[in-house]
N, C-alpha and C positions, 0 to 999 in steps of 0.2 A: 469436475469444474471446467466451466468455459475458459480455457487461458485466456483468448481474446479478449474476452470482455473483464475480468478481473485485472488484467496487465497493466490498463492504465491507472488501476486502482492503487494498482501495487509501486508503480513509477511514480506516481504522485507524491503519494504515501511517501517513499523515499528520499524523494526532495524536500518534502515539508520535515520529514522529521531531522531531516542534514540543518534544515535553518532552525528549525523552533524546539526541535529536542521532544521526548513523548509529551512534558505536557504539552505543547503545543499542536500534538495531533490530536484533532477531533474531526469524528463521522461526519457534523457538520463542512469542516473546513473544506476537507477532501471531495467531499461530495460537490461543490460550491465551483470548487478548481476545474473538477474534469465534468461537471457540467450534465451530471446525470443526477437521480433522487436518490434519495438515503436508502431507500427498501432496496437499492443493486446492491448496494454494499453490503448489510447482510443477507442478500440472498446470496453473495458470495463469500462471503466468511464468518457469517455468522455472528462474530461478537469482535472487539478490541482486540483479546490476546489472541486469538486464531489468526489476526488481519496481521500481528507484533511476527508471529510465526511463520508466515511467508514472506515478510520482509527480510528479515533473520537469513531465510533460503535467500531471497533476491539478492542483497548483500553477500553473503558467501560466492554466489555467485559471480557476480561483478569481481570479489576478488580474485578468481580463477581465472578468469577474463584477464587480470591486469598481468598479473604472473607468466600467464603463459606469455 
């Protein structure tokens, strides 16, 4: 996977779902945000739970981040 290009997918992603919770994230929304077409999004994760599944990572992440 292109990190680069998935990243802001994934930063997005993150914020929207801090404000609106899963229901509030749709491929629409995210897509709309960072201003690119819905076919990047699944050409980079394929479905909703794959996209739930790197966020999951990116959050853990951020937590390690804060810790350290």
């Amino acid at each position: 996977m292109n990190k680069e290009g998935s990243k802001i997918w994934i930063v997005k992603g993150y914020e929207l779902f801090a404000i609106y919770g899963f229901k509030g994230l749709k491929v629409e929304t995210i897509s709309r945000e960072v201003g690119k077409k819905k076919s990047s999004f699944y050409h980079y994760f394929v479905d909703m739970d794959n996209f739930m599944n790197y966020l999951i990572q990116y959050h853990l992440n951020q937590i390690n981040l804060i810790a350290e």
